[in-house]
C-alpha positions, -999 to +999 in steps of 0.1 A: +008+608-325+010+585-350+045+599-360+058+593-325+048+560-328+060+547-353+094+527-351+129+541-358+143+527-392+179+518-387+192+545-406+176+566-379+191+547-349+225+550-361+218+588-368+209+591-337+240+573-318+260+590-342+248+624-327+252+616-291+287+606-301+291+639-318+280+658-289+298+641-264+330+645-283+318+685-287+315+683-247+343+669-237+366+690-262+351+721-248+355+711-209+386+685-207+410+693-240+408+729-236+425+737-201+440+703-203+479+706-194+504+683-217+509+646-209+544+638-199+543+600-211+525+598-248+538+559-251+511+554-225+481+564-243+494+550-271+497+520-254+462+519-247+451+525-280+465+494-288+451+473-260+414+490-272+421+476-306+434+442-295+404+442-271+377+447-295+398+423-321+394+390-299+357+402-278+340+424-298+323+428-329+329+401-357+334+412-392+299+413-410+288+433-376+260+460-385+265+475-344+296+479-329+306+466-293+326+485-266+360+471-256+353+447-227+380+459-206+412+479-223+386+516-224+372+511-186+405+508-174+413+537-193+389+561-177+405+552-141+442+553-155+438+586-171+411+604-144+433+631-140+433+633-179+398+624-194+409+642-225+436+611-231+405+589-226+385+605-249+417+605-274+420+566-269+386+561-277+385+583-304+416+566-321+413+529-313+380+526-327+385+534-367+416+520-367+396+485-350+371+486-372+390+493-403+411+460-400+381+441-395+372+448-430+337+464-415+317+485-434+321+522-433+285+528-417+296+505-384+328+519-382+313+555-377+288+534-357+319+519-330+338+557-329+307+575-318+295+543-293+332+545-282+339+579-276+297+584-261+312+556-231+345+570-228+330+606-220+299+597-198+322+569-179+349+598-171+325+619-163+311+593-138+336+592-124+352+628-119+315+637-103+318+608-076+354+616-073+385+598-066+408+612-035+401+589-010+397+549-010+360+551-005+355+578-025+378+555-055+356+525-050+324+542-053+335+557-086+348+527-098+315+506-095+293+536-108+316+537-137+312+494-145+272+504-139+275+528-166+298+511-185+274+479-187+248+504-199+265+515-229+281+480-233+260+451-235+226+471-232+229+495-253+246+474-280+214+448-276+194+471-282+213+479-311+211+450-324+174+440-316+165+471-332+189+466-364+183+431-372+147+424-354+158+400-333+141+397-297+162+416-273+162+390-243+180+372-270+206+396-282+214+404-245+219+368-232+247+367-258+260+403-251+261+402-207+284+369-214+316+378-193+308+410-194+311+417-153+342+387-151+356+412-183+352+446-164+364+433-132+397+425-153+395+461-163+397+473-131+427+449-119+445+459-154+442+499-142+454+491-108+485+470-123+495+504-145+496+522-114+511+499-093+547+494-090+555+458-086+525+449-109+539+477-138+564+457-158+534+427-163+509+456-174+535+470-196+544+439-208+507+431-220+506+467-236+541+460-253+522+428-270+493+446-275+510+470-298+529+439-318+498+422-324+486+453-335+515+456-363+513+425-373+470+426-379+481+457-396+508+443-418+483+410-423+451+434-435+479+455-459+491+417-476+447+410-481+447+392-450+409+386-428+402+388-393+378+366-392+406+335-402+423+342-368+400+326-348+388+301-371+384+266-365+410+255-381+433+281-363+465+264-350+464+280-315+470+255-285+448+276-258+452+257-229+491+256-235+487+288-240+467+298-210+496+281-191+523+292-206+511+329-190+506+317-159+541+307-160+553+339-168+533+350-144+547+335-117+583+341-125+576+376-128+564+374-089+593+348-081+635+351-066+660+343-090+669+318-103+630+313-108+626+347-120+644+339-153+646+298-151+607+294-157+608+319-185+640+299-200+623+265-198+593+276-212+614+292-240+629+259-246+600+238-245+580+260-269+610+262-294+610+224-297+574+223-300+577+250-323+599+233-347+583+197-346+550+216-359+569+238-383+553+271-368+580+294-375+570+322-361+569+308-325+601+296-330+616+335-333+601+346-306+610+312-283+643+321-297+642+359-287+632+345-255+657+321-247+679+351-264+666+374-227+668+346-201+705+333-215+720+369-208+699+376-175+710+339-162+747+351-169+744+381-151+734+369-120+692+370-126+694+407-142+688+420-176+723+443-183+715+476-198+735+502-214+734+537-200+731+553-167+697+570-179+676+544-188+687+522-156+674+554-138+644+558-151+634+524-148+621+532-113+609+506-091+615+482-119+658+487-116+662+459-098+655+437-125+686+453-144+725+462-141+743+485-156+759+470-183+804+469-183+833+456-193+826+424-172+790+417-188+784+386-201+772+379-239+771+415-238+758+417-269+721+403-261+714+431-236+689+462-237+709+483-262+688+493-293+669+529-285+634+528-292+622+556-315+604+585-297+575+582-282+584+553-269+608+550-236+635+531-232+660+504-249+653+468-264+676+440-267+681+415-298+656+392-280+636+415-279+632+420-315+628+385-323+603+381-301+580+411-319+588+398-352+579+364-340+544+378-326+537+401-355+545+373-378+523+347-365+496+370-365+494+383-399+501+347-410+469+332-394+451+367-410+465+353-442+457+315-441+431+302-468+396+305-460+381+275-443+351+276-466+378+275-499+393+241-482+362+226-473+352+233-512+382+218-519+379+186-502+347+183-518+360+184-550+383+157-543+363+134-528+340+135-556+362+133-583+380+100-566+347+087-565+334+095-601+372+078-608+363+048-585+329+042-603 
C-alpha cells in the first residue's frame, strides 16, 4: 500500500506519457496505416505539419519548457480535415512535433515528451471522432464538440497536470494559465478545417498554410545561423501588432471583395507598408511589400486576374480560376505572372512576387531569431551608464 501511495517522480510521469504515446502510435499503425489507401495531395499534409509547428512556435511551450503543450488549433483541425485519413493525422502529429521542439532549442527529454503528448491527442481525437461519425450535419457537429471535449483533456488538463506534477506547483495555478484562449483557440480550429474544405474560403486557408511553411524555413534557416526562439517575441521585438492585426483584415476583406477592391486594397497596403518599411530600415518587409505590389501591379493590368501560364494549372485551380487568365500574347508585364513550377509535392506555379514575398517572410524571421539577447543589451547599457558616471565623478 505504501508503494501505491507514494508519488510519481517525474522521471516516472514522463515514462509513463511516453508509453501511452507509444501505444497509441502502435494502435493507430495497426488499424489506420495498414489498410489505409494513398493520399492524392501530399502538399496538404505537409502543409499542416507546418501550421503544427508554427502553432506551437507562437502558443505553446516556451524554450526552457520541462512539458510540452498541444498545438492550440493547426492538430484539431487536422483530425476533421483528414477524418477519412486519421493515418495523415497521426503522420502530422508525429512529424510536427520533433521538428517544433527541436528549433526551440528544448531539451531532448521534452521533445520526446511533445511527440508522444502529440501523437496520444491526435489518435484518441480521430478516434473520437470516427466512433461518433461524420455523414450527416448532426452527426458532424456532435463529433466535432466531443472531439474539442477531448482535445481540452489532453490540452490544457493534461498538460497542467504535467506541469503541477513536474515543477510542484499548485494545479489551480498551472491551469488558469493553460485554459487561457484555449476554447476562443479551438473554435478557430474548427473554422480553419471548414475553410480547407470550403471552396470560396480555400485560397485564404491555403494562403495561411503557404506562410506557415515560409515561416517555417526561415525559423529553420535562423536556428541553423545560432539563432533563439525565445528572441522572436521578445520585448524588444520590432513587430507592430495592431498594424499587423489590420493589415489581415484588410486582406481579408479583399479576398471576399469585386475588383477593383479585390486587388486595390492589397496594392495599397503593399504601398503603405513599403514606405513604412523603408523609413524604419526593416528590409525584409520591404521584399515582401515589394513582391506584393509585384502581384497586385500585374493583376491590376489584367483586368483584376492573376495571368498564368499553362492550360493545366488554370484547370486545376478549381473553384479558385476565376481569380486567374490564361496568360498570351496580349498579357501585360507578362513577366510578373504565375510562371515558376514549384518542385513536387507541391502544386502549382509562383510568380516573381511571389518569391519575394517568401524571402521577405523567411528573412524577417530568422533575423528577429538572430537579434542580440535583450539580457546582453541591458548588460550593456549598464556598463555604459556606469562607466559615464565613474568618468563624471
Amino acid at each position: 500500500m505504501r508503494l501505491l501511495d507514494r508519488p510519481l517522480s517525474p522521471d516516472s510521469i514522463r515514462a509513463c506519457l511516453w508509453a501511452a504515446g507509444l501505444i497509441a502510435l502502435l494502435g493507430a499503425a495497426i488499424v489506420w496505416v495498414g489498410p489505409a489507401q494513398p493520399y492524392q495531395a501530399p502538399w496538404a499534409w505537409i502543409s499542416f505539419i507546418g501550421m503544427c509547428v508554427i502553432d506551437d512556435f507562437v502558443f505553446g511551450s516556451k524554450e526552457g519548457a520541462v512539458v510540452s503543450e498541444l498545438p492550440k488549433v493547426a492538430l484539431l483541425a487536422a483530425v476533421i480535415v483528414f477524418r477519412r485519413h486519421p493515418e495523415l493525422t497521426v503522420l502530422v502529429a508525429l512529424s510536427a512535433a520533433p521538428i517544433g521542439s527541436l528549433l526551440k532549442g528544448q531539451h531532448w527529454s521534452t521533445q520526446v515528451t511533445a511527440t508522444a503528448h502529440w501523437v496520444l491527442a491526435g489518435v484518441a481525437g480521430a478516434a473520437a471522432f470516427r466512433l461518433v461519425g461524420f455523414e450527416d450535419t448532426p452527426h458532424f457537429l456532435a463529433a466535432t464538440a466531443v472531439l474539442m471535449a477531448v482535445y481540452y483533456a489532453l490540452g490544457p488538463i493534461l498538460s497542467a497536470w504535467l506541469e503541477s506534477k513536474l515543477t510542484g506547483d499548485a494545479f489551480p495555478d498551472r491551469f488558469a494559465a493553460h485554459r487561457r484562449l484555449a476554447i476562443p483557440l479551438e473554435v478557430a480550429g474548427v473554422l480553419l478545417a471548414l475553410a480547407w474544405r470550403t471552396s470560396w474560403l480555400e485560397p485564404a486557408a491555403l494562403k495561411v498554410a503557404d506562410g506557415a511553411l515560409v515561416t517555417v524555413a526561415g525559423i529553420f534557416v535562423g536556428f541553423l545561423l545560432g539563432g533563439r526562439s525565445s528572441r522572436v517575441f521578445a520585448p524588444s521585438t520590432p513587430i507592430p501588432l495592431r498594424p499587423l492585426v489590420a493589415a489581415g483584415a484588410v486582406l481579408l476583406v479583399s479576398e471576399l471583395t469585386p475588383s477593383p477592391w479585390s486587388w486595390l486594397l492589397p496594392l495599397g497596403l503593399a504601398v503603405v507598408a513599403g514606405i513604412w518599411a523603408t523609413w524604419r530600415r526593416v528590409f525584409p518587409v520591404v521584399c515582401g511589400a515589394l513582391g506584393a505590389y509585384c502581384n497586385e501591379i500585374v493583376r491590376a493590368a489584367n483586368g483584376g486576374r492573376m495571368p498564368v501560364d499553362g492550360d493545366a494549372v488554370l484547370s486545376a485551380a478549381g473553384s479558385r480560376a476565376d481569380s486567374y487568365v490564361l496568360a498570351g500574347p496580349h498579357t501585360n508585364f507578362a513577366w510578373l505572372d504565375d510562371r515558376f513550377h514549384l518542385p513536387p509535392p507541391f502544386p502549382g506555379i509562383a510568380s516573381a512576387g511571389d518569391i519575394l514575398i517568401a524571402i521577405g517572410m523567411a528573412w524577417f524571421v530568422a533575423s528577429l531569431m538572430l537579434r542580440p539577447a535583450l539580457s546582453a543589451a541591458v548588460d550593456d547599457e549598464t556598463e555604459v551608464s556606469a562607466h559615464a558616471s565613474d568618468l563624471a565623478a
